[in-house]
N, CA, C and O of each residue as an XYZ file, in Angstrom:
404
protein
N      -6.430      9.648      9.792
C      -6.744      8.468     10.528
C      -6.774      8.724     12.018
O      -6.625      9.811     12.576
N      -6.982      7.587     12.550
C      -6.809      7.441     14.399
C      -5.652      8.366     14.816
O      -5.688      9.299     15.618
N      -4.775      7.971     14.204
C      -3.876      8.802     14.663
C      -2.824      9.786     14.443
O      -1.765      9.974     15.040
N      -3.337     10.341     13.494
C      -3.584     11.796     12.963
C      -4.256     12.526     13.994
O      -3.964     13.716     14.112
N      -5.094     12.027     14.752
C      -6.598     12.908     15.735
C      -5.377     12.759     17.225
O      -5.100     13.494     18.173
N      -5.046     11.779     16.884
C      -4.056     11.744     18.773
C      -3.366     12.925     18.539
O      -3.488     13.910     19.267
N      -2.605     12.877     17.504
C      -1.532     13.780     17.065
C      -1.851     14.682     17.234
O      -1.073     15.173     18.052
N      -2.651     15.418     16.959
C      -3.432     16.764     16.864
C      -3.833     16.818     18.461
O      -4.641     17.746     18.438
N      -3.797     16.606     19.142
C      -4.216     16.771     20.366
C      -2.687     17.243     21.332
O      -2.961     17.700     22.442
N      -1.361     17.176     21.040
C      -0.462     17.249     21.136
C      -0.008     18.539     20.748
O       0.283     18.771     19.574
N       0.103     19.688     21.950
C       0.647     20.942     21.557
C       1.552     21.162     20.562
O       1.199     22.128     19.885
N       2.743     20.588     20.126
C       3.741     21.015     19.298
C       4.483     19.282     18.682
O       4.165     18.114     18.909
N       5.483     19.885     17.910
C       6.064     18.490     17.092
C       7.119     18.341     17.961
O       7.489     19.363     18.539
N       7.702     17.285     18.195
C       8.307     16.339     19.387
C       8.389     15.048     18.496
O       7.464     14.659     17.782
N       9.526     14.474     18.617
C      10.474     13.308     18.302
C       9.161     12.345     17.933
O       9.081     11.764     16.851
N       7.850     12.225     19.271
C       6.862     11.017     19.170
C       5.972     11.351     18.466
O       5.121     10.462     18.458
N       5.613     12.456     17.648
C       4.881     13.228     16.809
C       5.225     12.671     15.064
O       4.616     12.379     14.034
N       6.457     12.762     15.538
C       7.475     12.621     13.780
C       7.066     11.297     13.865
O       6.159     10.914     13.126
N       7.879     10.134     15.076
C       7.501      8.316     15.032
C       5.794      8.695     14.352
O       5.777      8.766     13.123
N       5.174      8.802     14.675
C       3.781      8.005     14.956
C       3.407      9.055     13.526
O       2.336      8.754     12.999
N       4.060     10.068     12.954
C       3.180     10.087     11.202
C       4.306      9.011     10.847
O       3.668      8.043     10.434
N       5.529      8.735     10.809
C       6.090      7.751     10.233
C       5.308      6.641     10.005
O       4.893      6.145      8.958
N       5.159      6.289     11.333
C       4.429      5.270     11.457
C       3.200      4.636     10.528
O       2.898      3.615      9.909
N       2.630      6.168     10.923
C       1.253      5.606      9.939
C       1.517      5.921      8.628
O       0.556      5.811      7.867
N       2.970      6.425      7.978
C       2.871      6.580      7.047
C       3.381      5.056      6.220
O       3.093      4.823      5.046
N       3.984      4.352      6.885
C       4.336      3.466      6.843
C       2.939      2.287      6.464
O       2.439      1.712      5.498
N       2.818      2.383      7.507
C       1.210      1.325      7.196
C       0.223      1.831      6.139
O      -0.415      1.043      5.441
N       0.118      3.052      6.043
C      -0.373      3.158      4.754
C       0.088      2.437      3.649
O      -0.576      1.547      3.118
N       1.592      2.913      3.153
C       2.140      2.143      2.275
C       2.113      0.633      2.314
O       1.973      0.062      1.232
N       2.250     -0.229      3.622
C       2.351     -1.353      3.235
C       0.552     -1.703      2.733
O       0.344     -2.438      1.768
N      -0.360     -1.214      3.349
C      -1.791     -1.539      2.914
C      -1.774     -1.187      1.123
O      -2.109     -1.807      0.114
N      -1.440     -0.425      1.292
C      -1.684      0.229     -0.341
C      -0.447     -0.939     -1.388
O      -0.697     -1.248     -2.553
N       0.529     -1.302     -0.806
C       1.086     -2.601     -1.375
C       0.140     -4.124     -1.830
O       0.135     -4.888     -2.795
N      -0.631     -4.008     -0.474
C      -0.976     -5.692     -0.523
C      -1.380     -5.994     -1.324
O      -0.587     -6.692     -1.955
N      -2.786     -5.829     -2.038
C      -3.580     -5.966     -3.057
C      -2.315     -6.434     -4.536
O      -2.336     -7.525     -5.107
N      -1.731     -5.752     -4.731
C      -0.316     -5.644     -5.911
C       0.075     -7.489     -5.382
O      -0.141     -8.566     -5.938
N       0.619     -7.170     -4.286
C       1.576     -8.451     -3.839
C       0.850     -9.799     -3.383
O       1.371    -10.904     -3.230
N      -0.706     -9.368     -3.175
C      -1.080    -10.509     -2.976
C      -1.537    -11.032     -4.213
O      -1.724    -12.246     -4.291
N      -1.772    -10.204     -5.321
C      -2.108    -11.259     -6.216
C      -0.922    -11.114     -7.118
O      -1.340    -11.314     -8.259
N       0.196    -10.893     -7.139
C       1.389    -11.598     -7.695
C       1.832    -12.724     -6.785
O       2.553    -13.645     -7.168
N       1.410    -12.609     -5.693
C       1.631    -13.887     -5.095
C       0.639    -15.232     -5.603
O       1.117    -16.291     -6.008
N      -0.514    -15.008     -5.514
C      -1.318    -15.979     -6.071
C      -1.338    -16.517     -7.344
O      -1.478    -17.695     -7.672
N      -1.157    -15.355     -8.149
C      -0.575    -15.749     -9.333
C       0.596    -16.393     -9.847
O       0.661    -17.093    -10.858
N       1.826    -15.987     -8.784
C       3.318    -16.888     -9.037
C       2.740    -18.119     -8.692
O       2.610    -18.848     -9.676
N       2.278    -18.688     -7.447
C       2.127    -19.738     -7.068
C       1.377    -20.633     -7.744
O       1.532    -21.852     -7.817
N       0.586    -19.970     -8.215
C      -0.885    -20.282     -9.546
C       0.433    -21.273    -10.590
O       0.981    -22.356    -10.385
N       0.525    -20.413    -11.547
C       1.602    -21.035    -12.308
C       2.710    -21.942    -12.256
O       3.063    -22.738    -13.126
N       3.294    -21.693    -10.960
C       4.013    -22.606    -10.696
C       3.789    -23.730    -10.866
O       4.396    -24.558    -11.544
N       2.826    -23.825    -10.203
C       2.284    -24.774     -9.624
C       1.931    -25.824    -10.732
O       2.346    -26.983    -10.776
N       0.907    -25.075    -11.807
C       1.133    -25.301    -13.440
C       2.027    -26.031    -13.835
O       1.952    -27.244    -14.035
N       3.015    -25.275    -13.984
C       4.316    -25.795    -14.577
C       4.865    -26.624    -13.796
O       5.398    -27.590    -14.343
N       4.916    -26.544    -12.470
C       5.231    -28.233    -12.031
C       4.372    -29.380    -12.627
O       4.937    -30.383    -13.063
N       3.055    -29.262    -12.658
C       2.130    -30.797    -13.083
C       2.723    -30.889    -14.701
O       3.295    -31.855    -15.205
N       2.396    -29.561    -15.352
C       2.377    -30.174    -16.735
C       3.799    -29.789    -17.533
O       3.760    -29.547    -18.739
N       5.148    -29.743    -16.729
C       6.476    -29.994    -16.531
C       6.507    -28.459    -17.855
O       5.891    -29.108    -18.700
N       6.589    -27.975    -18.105
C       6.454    -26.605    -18.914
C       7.075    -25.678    -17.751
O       6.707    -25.204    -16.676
N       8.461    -25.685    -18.739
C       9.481    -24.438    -18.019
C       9.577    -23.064    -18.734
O      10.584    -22.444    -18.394
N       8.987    -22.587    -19.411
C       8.847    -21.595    -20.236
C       8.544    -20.203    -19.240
O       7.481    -20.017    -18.647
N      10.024    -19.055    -19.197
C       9.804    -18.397    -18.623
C       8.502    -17.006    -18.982
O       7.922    -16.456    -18.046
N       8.269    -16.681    -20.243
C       7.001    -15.449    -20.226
C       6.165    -16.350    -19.848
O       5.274    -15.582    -19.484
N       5.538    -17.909    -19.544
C       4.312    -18.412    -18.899
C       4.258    -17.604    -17.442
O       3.182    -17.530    -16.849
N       5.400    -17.033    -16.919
C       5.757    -16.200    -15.702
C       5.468    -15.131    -15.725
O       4.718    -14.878    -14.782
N       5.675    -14.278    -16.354
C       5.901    -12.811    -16.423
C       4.743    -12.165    -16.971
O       4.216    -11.191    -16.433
N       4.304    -12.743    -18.132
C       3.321    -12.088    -18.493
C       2.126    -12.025    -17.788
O       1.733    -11.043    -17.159
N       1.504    -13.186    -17.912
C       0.362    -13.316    -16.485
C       0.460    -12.282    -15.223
O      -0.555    -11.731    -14.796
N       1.570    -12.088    -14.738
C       1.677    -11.454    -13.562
C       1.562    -10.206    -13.973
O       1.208     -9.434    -13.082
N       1.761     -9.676    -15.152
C       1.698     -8.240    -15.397
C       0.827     -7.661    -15.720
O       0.649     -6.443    -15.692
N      -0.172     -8.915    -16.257
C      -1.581     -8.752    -16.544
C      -2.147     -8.583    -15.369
O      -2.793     -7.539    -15.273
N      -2.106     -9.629    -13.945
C      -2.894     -9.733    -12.896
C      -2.239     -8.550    -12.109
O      -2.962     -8.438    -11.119
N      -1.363     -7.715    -12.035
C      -0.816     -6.768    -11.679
C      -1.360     -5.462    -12.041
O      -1.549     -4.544    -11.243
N      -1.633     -5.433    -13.470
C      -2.345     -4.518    -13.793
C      -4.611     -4.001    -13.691
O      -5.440     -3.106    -13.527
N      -4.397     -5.370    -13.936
C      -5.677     -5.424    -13.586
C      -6.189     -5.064    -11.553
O      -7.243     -4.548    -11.179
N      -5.348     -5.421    -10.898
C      -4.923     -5.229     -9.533
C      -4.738     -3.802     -9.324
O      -5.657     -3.496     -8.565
N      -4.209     -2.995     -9.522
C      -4.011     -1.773     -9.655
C      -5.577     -1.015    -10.644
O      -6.343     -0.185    -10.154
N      -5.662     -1.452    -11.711
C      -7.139     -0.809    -11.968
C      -8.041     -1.203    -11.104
O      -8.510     -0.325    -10.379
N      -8.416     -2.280    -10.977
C      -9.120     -2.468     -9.566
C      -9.346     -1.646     -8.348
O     -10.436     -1.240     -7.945
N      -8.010     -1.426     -7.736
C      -7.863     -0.927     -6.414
C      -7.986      0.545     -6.462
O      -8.385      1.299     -5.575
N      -7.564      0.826     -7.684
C      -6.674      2.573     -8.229
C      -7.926      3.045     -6.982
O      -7.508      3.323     -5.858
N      -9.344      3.105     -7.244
C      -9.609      4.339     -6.585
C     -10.104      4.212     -5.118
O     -10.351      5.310     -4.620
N     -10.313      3.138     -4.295
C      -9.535      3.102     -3.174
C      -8.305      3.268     -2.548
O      -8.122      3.584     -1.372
N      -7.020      2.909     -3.872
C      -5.705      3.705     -3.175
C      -5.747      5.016     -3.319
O      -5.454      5.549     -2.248
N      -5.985      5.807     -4.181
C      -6.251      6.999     -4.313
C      -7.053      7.847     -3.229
O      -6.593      8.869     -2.721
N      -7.913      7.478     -3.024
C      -8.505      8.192     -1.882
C      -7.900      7.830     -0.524
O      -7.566      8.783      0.180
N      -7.724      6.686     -0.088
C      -6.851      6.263      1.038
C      -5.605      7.352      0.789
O      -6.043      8.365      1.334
N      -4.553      7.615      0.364
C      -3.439      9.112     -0.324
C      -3.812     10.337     -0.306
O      -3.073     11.242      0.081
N      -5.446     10.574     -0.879
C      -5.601     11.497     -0.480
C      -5.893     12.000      0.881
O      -5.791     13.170      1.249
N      -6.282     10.947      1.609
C      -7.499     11.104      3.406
C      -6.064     11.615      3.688
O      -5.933     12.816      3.922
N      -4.861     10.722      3.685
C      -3.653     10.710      4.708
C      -3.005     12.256      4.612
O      -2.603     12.869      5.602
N      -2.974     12.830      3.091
C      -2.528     13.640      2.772
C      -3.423     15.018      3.085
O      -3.020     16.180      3.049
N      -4.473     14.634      3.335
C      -5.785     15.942      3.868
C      -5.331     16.023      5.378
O      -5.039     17.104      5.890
N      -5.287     14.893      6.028
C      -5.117     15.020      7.169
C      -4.080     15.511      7.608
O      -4.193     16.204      8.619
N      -2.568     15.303      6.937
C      -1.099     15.497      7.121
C      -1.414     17.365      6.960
O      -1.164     18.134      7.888
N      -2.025     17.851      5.534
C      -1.989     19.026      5.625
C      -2.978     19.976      6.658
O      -2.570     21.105      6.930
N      -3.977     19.617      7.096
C      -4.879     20.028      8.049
C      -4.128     20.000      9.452
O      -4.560     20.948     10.106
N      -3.322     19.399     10.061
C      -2.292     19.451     10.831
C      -1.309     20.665     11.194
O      -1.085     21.357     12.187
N      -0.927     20.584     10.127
C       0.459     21.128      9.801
C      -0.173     22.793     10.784
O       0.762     23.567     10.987
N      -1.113     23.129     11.150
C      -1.262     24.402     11.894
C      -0.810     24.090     13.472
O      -0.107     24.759     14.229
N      -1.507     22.779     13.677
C      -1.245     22.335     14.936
C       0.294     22.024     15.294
O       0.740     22.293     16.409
N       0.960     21.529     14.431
C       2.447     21.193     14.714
C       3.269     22.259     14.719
O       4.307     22.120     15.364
N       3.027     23.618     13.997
C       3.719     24.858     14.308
C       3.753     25.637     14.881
O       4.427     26.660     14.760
N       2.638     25.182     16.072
C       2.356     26.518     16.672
C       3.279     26.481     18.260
O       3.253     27.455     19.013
């Protein structure tokens, strides 16, 4: 990414080298989360919401759905997260000359 390329421009590894792959390693992960959490979110709320109007407290009306829309969420995304893991991980290792020298 962006800043993977700053990084690399930076003679050696230094404390702000380590922050800023943290960093982006970080935001990777939360991006590669959302998709998962936003539609277990839509989906909890979905149901709920359900089961408030038509008063039905039945907990698998919960669980299952979500594991379905969870899974289907993940086949969905799989090969955009996958390649997004791999870019980070091409880039992390394509580096690794620049940070040792």
């Amino acid at each position: 990414g962006a800043k993977l390329f700053l990084i690399r421009r930076r003679p050696r590894m230094d404390p702000q080298v380590v922050l800023d792959l943290l960093q982006e390693a970080f935001q990777i992960a939360l991006m590669l989360s959302l998709p998962v959490m936003a539609t277990t979110l839509v989906v909890g709320v979905s149901i709920s919401i359900f089961q408030s109007i038509t008063s039905i407290q039945e907990q698998t009306l919960v669980f299952v759905p979500k594991i379905v829309a969870v899974i289907l969420a993940i086949i969905v995304c799989f090969s955009w997260m996958m390649n997004t893991v791999l870019n980070y991980t091409h880039d992390l290792f394509v580096l690794i000359p620049d940070l040792i020298r």
